[in-house]
ROLOTOR-343434 format. One record per atom (N, C-alpha, C): residue in one letter; x negated, y negated, z. Coordinates in steps of 0.2 Angstrom, whole numbers, plus 2048, in hexadecimal, padded with zeros to 3 digits. Layout:
<sites>
[site "A" [X Y Z]]
...
</sites>
This chain:
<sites>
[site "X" [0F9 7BE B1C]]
[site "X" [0F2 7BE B1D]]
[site "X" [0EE 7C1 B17]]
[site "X" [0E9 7BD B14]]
[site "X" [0E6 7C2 B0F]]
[site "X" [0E0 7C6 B10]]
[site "X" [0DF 7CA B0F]]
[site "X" [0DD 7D2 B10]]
[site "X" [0D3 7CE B0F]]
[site "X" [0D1 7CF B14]]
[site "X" [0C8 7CB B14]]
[site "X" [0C4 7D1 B10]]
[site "X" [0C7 7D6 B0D]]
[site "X" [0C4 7DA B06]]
[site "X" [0C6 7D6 B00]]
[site "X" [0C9 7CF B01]]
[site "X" [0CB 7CF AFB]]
[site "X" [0C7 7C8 AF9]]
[site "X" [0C3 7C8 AFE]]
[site "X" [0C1 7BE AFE]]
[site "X" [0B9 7C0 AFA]]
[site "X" [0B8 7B9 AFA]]
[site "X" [0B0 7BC AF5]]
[site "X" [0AC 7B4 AFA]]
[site "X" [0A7 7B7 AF9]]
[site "X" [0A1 7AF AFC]]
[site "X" [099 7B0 AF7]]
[site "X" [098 7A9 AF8]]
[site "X" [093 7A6 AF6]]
[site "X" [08D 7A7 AFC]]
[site "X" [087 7A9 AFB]]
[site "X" [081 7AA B00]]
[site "X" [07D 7A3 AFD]]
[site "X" [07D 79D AFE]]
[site "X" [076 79C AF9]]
[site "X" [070 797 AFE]]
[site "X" [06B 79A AFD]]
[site "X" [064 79B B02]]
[site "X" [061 792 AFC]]
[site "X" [05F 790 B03]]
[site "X" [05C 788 B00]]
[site "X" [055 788 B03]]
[site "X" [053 78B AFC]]
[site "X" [04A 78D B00]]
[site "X" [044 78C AFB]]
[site "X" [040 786 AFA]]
[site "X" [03B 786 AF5]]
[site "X" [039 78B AF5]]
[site "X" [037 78E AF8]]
[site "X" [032 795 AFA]]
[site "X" [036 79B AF6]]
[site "X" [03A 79D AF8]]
[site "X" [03F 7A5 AF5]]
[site "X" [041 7A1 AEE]]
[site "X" [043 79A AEB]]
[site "X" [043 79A AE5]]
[site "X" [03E 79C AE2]]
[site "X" [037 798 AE3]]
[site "X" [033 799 ADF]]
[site "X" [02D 7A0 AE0]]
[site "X" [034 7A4 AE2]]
[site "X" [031 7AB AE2]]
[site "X" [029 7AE AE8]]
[site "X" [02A 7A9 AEB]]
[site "X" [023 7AA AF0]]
[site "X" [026 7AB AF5]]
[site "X" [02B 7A9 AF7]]
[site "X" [02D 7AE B00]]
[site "X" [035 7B3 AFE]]
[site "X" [037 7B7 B01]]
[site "X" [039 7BB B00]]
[site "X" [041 7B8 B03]]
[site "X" [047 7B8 B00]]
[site "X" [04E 7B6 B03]]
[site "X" [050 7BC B07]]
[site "X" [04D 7BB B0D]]
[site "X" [04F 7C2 B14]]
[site "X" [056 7BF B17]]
[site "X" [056 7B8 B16]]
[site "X" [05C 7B4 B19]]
[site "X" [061 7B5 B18]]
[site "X" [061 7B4 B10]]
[site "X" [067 7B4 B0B]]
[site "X" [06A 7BB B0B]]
[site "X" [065 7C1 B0B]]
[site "X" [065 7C6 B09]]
[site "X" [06A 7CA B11]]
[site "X" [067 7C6 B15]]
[site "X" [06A 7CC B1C]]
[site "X" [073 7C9 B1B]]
[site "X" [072 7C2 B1C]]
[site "X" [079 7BD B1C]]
[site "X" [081 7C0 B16]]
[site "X" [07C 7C1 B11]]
[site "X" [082 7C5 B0C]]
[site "X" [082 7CC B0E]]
[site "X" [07D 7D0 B10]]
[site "X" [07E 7D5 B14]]
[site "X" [086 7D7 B17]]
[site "X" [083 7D2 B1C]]
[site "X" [088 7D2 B23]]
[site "X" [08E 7CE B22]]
[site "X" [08F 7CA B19]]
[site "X" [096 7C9 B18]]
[site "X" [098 7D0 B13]]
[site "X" [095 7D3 B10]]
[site "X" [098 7DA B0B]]
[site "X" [09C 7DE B13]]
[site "X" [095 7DF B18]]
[site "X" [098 7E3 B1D]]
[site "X" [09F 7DF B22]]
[site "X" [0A1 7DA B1F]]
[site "X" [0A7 7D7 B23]]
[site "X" [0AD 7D7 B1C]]
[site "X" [0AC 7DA B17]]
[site "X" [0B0 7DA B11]]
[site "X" [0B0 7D6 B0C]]
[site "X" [0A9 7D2 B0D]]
[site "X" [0AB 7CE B08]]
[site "X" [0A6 7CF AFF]]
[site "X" [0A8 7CD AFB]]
[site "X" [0A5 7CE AF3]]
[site "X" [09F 7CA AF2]]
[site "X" [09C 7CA AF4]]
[site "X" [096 7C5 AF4]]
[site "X" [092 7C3 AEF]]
[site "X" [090 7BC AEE]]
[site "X" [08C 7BB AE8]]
[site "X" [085 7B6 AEC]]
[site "X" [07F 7B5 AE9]]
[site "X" [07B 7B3 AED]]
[site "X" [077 7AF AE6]]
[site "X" [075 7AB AE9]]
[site "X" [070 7A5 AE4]]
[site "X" [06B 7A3 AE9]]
[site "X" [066 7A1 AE6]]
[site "X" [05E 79D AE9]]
[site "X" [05D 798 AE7]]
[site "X" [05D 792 AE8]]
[site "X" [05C 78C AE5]]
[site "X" [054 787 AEA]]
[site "X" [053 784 AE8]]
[site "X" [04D 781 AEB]]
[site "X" [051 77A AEE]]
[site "X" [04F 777 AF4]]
[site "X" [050 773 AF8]]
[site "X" [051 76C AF5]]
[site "X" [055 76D AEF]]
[site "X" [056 765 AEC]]
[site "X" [05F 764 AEE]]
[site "X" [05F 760 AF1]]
[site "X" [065 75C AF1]]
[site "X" [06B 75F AEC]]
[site "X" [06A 75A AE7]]
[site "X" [070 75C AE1]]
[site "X" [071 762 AE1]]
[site "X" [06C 765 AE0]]
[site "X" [06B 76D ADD]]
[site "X" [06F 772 AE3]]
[site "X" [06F 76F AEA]]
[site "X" [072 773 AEE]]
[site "X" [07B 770 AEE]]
[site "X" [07C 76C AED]]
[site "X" [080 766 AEC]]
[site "X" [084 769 AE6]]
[site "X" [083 769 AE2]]
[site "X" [086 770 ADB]]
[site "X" [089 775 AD9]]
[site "X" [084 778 ADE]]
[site "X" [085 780 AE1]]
[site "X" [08C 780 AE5]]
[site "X" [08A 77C AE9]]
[site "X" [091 77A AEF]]
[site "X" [09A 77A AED]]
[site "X" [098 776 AE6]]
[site "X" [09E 774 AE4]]
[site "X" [0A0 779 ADF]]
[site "X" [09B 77C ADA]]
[site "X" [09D 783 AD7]]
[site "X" [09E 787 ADC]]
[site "X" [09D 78B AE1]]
[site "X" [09D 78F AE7]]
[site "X" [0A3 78C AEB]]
[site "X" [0A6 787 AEA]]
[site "X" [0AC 786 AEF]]
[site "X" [0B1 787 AEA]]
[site "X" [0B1 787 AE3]]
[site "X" [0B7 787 ADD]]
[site "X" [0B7 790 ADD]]
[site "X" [0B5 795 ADE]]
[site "X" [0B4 79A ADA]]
[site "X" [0B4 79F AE3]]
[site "X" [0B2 79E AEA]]
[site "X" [0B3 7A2 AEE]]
[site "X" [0B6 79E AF4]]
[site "X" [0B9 7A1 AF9]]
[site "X" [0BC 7A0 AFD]]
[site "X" [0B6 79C B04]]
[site "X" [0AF 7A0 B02]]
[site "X" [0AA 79F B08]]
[site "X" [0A5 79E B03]]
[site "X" [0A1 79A B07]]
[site "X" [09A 796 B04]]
[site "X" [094 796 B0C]]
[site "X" [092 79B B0A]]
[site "X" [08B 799 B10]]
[site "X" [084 799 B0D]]
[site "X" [082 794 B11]]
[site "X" [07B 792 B0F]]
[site "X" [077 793 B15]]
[site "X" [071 796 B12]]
[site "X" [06B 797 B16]]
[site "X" [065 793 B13]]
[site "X" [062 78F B19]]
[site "X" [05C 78C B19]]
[site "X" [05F 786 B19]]
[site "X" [05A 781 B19]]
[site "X" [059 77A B19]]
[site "X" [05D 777 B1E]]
[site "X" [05E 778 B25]]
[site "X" [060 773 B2A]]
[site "X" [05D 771 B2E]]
[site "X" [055 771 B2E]]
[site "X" [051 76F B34]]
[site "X" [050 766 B30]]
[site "X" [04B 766 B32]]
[site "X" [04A 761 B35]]
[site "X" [043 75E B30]]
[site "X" [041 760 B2B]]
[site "X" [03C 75E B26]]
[site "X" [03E 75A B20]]
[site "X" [03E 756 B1D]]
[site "X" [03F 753 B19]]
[site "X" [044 758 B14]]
[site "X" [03F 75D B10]]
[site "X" [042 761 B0D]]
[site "X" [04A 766 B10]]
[site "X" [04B 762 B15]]
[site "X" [051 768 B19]]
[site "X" [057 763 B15]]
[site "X" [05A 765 B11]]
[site "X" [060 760 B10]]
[site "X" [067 763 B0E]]
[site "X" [065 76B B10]]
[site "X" [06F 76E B0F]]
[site "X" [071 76A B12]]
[site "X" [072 766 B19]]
[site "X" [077 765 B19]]
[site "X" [079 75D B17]]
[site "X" [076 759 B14]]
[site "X" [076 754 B13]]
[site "X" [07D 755 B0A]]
[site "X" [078 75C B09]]
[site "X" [07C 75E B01]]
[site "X" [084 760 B04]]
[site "X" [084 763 B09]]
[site "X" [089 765 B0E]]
[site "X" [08F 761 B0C]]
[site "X" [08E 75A B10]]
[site "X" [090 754 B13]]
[site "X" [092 751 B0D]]
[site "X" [08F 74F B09]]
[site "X" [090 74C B03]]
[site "X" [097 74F AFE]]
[site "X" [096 756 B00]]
[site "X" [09D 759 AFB]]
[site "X" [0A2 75F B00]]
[site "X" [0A2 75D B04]]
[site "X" [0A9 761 B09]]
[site "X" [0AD 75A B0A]]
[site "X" [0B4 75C B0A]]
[site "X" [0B9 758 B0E]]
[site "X" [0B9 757 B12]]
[site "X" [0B8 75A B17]]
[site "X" [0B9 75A B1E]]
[site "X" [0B4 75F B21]]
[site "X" [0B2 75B B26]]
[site "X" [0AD 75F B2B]]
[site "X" [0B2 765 B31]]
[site "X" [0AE 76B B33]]
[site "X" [0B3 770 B39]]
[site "X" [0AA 770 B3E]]
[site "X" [0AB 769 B41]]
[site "X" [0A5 768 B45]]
[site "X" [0A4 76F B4C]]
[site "X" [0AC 772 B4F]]
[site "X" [0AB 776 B53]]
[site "X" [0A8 77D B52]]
[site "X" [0A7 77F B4A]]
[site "X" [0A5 786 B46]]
[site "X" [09C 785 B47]]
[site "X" [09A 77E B45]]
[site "X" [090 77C B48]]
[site "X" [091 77C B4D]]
[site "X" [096 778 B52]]
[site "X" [093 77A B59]]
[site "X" [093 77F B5D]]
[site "X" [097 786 B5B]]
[site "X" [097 78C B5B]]
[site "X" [090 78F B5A]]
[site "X" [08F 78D B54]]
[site "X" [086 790 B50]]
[site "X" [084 78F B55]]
[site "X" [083 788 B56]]
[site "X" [07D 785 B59]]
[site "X" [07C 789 B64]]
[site "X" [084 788 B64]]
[site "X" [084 78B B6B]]
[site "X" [081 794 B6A]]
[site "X" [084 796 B65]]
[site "X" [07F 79D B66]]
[site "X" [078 79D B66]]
[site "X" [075 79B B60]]
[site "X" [06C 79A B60]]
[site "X" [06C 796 B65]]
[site "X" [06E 791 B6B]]
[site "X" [06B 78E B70]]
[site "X" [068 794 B76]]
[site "X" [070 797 B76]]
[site "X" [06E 79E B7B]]
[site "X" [066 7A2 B7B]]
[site "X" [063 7A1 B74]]
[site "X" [05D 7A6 B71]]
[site "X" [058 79F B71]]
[site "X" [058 79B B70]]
[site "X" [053 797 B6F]]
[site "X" [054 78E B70]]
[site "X" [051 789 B73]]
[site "X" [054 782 B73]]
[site "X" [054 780 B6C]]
[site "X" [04F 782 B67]]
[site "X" [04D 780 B61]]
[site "X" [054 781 B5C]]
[site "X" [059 783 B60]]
[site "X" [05F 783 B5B]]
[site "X" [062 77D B5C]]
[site "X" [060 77A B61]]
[site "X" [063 772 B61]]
[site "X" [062 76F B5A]]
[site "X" [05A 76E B56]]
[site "X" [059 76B B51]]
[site "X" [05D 76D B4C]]
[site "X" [060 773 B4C]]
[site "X" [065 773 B46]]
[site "X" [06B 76F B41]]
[site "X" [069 76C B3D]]
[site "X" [06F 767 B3A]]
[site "X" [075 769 B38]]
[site "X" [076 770 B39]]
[site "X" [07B 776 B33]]
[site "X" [080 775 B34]]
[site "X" [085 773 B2F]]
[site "X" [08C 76F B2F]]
[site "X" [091 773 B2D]]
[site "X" [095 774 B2D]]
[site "X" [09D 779 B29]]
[site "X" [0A0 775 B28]]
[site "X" [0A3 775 B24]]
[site "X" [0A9 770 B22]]
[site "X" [0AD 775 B1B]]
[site "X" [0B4 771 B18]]
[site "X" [0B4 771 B12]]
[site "X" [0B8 76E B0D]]
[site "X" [0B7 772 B09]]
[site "X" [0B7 76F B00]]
[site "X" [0BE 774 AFD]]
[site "X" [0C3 770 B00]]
[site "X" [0CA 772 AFB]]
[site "X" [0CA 778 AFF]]
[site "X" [0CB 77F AFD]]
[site "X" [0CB 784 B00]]
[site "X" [0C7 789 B06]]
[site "X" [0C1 786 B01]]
[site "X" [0BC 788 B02]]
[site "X" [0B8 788 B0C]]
[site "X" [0B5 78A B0F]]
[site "X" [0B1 78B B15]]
[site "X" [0AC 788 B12]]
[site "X" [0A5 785 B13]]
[site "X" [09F 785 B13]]
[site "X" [09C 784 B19]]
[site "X" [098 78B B19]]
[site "X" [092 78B B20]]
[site "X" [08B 788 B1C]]
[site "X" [089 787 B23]]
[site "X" [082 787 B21]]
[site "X" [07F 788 B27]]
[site "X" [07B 78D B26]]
[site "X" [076 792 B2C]]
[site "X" [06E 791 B2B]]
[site "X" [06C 792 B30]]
[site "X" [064 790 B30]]
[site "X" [05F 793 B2D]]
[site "X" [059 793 B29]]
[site "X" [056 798 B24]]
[site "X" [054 79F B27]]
[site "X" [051 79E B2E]]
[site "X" [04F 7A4 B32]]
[site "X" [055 7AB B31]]
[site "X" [053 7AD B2E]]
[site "X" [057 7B7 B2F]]
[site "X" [05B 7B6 B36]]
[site "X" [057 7B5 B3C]]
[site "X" [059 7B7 B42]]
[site "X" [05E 7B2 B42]]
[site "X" [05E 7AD B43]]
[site "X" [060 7A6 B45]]
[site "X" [066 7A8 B3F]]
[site "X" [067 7A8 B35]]
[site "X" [06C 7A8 B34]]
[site "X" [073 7AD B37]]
[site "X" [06E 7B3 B35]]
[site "X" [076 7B9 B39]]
[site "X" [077 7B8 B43]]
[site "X" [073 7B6 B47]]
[site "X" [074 7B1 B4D]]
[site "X" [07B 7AD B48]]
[site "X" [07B 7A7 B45]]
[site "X" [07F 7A3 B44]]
[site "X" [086 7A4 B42]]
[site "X" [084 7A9 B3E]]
[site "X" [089 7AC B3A]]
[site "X" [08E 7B1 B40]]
[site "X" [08A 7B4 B42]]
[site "X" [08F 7B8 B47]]
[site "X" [093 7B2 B4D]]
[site "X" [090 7AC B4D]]
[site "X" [096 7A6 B51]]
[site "X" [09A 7A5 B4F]]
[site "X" [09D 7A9 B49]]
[site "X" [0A3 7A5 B46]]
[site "X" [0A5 7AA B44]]
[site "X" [0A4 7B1 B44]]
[site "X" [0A7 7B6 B40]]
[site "X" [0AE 7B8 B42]]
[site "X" [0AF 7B8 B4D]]
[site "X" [0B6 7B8 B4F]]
[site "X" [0BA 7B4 B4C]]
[site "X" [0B9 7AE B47]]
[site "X" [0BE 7A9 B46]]
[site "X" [0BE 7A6 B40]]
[site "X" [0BB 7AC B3B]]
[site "X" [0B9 7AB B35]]
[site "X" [0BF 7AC B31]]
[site "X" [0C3 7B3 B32]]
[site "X" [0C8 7B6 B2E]]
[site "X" [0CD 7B1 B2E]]
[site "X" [0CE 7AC B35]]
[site "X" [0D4 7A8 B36]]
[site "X" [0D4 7A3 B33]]
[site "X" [0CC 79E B32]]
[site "X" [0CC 79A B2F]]
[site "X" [0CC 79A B25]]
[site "X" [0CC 7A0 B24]]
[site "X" [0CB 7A2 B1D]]
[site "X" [0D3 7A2 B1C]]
[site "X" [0D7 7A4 B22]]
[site "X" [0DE 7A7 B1F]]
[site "X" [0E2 79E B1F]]
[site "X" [0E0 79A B24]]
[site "X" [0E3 795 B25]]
[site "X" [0E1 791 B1C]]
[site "X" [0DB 791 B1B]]
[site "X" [0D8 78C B16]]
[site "X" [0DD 790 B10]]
[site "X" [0DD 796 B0F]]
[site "X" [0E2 799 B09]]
[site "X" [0E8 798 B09]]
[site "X" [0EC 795 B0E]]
[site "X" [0F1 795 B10]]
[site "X" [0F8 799 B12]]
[site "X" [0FE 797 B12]]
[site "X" [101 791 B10]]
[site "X" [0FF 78A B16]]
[site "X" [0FE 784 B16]]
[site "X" [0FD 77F B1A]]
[site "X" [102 780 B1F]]
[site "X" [107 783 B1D]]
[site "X" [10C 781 B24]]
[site "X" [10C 783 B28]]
[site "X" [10B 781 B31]]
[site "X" [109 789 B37]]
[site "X" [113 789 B39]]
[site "X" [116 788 B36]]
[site "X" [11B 789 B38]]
[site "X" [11F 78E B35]]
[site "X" [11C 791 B2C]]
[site "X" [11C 795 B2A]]
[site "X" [121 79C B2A]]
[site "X" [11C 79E B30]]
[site "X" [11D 7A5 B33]]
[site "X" [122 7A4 B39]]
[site "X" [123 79F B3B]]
[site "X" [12A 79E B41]]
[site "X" [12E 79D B3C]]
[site "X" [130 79A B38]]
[site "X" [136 79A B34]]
[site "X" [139 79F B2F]]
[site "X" [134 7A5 B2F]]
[site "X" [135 7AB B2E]]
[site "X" [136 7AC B25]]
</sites>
């Protein structure tokens, strides 16, 4: 099992606003927080709510770190399109890690129903996508934390769960 000091992740905040320097990346900024504080190497980018541009990021950020989470863009406004960028570039969806999110912000608020925020991944890679609110990302983040190190040790491998029985 590899050592979760040893993993690095991608933070990157999908926000017109924090790009163009007029609201402040509180989201981005707690989320990498509370992944340094769980061992990991942290890199963070801001991009503005374009499709492709989150779309790029994803596939750079899935070749280069183990974990890729994004903040911002999953409600419900035209400009919300993480996860559309999401969907478009993972292999595979892990639909029960959203429904975990979504069941913890339920607890706190109905308005976490509206959330679109999808996991999946890309070759080795994890990508989250957590909601732009401070509260609501580290809320989401902490639904997947118990089962975060396993899913990172599974995606590094080796594929075989029989592995460790065969000694």
């Amino acid at each position: 099992m590899a050592d979760a000091a040893e993993r690095t992740a991608l933070v990157i905040t999908a926000s017109d606003g924090a790009n163009a320097g007029v609201r402040e990346d509180t989201s981005g900024a707690q989320v990498a927080a509370r992944l340094e504080g769980l061992g990991f190497t942290v890199a963070r980018r801001v991009l503005p709510d374009e499709e492709w541009e989150i779309e790029e990021a994803l596939i750079a950020g899935a070749t280069a770190h183990a974990l890729v989470v994004t903040t911002g863009g999953t409600g419900l406004t035209p400009r919300d399109v993480t996860p559309q960028a999401t969907r478009a570039v993972v292999d595979y969806e892990v639909p029960g890690l959203a429904e975990a999110m979504r069941a913890v912000g339920r607890a706190v608020t109905p308005l976490a129903d509206l959330s679109r925020a999808l996991v999946g991944v890309r070759g080795r890679c994890l990508i989250v996508n957590l909601p732009g609110s401070p509260k609501g990302a580290l809320e989401s983040l902490e639904a997947i934390v118990p089962v975060l190190d396993h899913a990172l040790d599974t995606l590094a491998g080796p594929f075989d769960h029989d592995t460790e029985a065969l000694g």
